[in-house]
C-alpha positions in Angstrom: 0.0 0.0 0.0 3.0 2.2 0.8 3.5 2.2 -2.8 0.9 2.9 -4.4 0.3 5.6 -2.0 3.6 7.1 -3.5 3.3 6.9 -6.8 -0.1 6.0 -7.6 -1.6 9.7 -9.4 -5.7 7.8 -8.5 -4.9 6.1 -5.1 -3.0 9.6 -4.0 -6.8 11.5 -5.0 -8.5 9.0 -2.8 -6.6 9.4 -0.2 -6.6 13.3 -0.3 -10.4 12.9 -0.8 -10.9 10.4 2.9 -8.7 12.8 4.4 -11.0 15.9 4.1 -13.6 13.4 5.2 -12.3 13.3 8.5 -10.8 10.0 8.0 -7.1 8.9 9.3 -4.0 7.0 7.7 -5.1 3.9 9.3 -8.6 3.9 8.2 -7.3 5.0 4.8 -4.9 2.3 4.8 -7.2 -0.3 5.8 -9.8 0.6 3.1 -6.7 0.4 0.3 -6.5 -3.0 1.2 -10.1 -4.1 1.5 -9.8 -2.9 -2.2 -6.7 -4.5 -3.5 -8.4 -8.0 -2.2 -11.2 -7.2 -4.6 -8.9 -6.6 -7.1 -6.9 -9.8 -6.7 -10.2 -11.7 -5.8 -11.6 -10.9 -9.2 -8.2 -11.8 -11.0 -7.9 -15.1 -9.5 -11.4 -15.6 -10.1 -11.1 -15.2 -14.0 -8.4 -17.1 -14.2 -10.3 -19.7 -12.3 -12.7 -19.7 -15.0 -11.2 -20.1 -18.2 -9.1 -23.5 -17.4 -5.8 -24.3 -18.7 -6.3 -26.5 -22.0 
């Protein structure tokens, strides 16, 4: 997460965005992950689907 908070132009807008929500680096944080498991859930799960011939 560290890194895409770095260099990442969209993850470094959402963050500015939940901080004038009132939210802190920790909540911030946590929500970055919750969606980076969606993003490798629905990877996985493609792959999953189209098997290996």
């Amino acid at each position: 997460m560290q890194t895409r908070l770095r260099f990442d132009p969209s993850t470094q807008d959402y963050y500015e965005r939940r901080i004038k929500e009132g939210k802190t680096r920790r909540e911030i944080v946590r929500c970055l992950k919750r969606y980076a498991a969606r993003e490798v859930f629905h990877l996985v799960r493609a792959v999953q689907a189209c098997p290996a011939s």
